[in-house]
Steps between C-alpha positions, in 0.01 A plus 500: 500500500805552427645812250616436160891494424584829322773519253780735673628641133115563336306477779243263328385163648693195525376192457610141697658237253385153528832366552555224746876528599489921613273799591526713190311764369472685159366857421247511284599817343947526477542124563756563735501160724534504928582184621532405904789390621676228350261505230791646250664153554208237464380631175801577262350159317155715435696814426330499120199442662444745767693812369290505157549925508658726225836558575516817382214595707716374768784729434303800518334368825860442613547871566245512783733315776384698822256262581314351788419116577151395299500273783571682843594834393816553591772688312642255242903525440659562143685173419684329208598169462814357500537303201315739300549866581284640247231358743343765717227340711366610808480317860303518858770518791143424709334192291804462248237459211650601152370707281566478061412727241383345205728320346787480753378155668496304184908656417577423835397156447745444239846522532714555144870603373291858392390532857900502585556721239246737641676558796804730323236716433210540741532852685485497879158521677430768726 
């Protein structure tokens, strides 16, 4: 039998979403979201749908970014994405799953002239 997914943030239990496309899973506590590889990229259309956690919950959550894989345990690396620097997510060098605080998926998903804007004034992650 295999071992519940824990949530790397809250340690609490994630749960499997029924989605067809990706492996994702959401924590049933911070709804921060891991998704296996690729997975980031198949569901941007179910964005609204998946990432359904506070965002402001998410930003505390945010802070914890020593992490290891949900999936494999490995240290996960600090990265930010390209388009939209104020974008801190976290990612397996081993399984290159993905991991979202609350909140961060769905912005990702969406791509506006504020998210440009953003960029003059996001501070540098550690």
């Amino acid at each position: 039998m295999n071992k519940p997914m824990q949530c790397p943030k809250c340690k609490n239990q994630m749960n499997k979403l029924g989605v067809d496309m990706a492996t994702a899973y959401r924590c049933e506590h911070c709804m921060g979201l891991w998704l296996a590889i690729g997975a980031h990229e198949r569901l941007e259309d179910e964005a609204e749908k998946i990432d359904i956690g506070n965002a402001e919950l998410g930003e505390h959550f945010n802070q914890i970014d020593d992490i290891d894989c949900p999936s494999c345990q490995q240290a996960m690396i600090k990265m930010v994405d390209a388009q939209q620097p104020h974008i801190w997510f976290e990612s397996c060098q081993s399984c290159y799953g993905r991991f979202y605080d609350a909140g961060e998926y769905r912005d990702l998903a969406v791509y506006e002239f504020s998210d440009f804007m953003k960029r003059f004034s996001v501070i540098a992650r550690d």
